[in-house]
Steps between C-alpha positions, in 0.01 A plus 500: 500500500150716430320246509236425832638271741209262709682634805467881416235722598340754372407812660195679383600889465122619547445306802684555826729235677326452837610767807334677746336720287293218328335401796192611671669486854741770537517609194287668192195302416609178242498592133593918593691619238862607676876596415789342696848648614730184521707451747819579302335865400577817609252788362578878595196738357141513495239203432134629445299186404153385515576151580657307810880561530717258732804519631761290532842694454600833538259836432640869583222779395118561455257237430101574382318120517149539457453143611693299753878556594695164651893544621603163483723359792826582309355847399563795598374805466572879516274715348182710569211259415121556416301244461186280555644235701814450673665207567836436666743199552808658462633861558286792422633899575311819394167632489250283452108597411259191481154552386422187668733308705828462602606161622860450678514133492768265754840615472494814262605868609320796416704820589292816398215640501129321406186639464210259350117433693612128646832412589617130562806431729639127546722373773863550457461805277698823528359818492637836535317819390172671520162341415148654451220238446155484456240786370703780489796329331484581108482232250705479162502853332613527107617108499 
């Protein structure tokens, strides 16, 4: 009953199953250290973290990522965000501060306002809000 079965695997805790956010393309850099909201999950609060934080269920409040945030396709989002790097496939609404990018990738909606230096729009996306790019936009502040 305990024992290991040859058809059972096992999961290493310390090492991440692979998702987006373990690959170089679209994601945080492989081997980032990052914290995952399943897709099953609802959180309502405040998440200040220096890691990478995705997405995948449901997020109402404030988050502070001082490295890269990823909404996963089945994520959403509603919450005033600050952080480094932005990356949406699902639904995103708030405020949202990048210090360096925000991408909106094929088929995700962003409805609020962004302000980050270099913004990335895909086909298919929708966007409703304001958005202040480039120089004068302000980069994360107290994440």
């Amino acid at each position: 009953m305990f024992g290991k079965d040859e058809k059972t695997k096992t999961i290493d805790p310390v090492k991440p199953s692979p998702t987006p956010m373990t690959e170089k393309k679209g994601g945080a850099p492989a081997g980032s250290g990052f914290s995952v909201l399943g897709p099953d999950a609802k959180f309502d609060g405040k998440l200040e973290t220096s890691s990478n934080v995705q997405i995948d269920g449901f997020y109402k409040g404030e988050l502070q990522v001082r490295g890269t945030l990823m909404v996963g396709k089945e994520g959403k989002v509603d919450a005033e965000v600050n952080a480094e790097r932005v990356v949406v496939h699902g639904r995103l609404e708030g405020k949202v501060t990048a210090g360096n990018k925000i991408e909106l990738m094929e088929g995700s909606a962003m409805i609020g306002d962004i302000n980050a230096p270099s913004l990335v729009i895909q086909d298919d996306v929708e966007f409703e809000g304001t958005c202040r790019t480039g120089k004068k936009a302000k980069g994360v502040q107290g994440a």
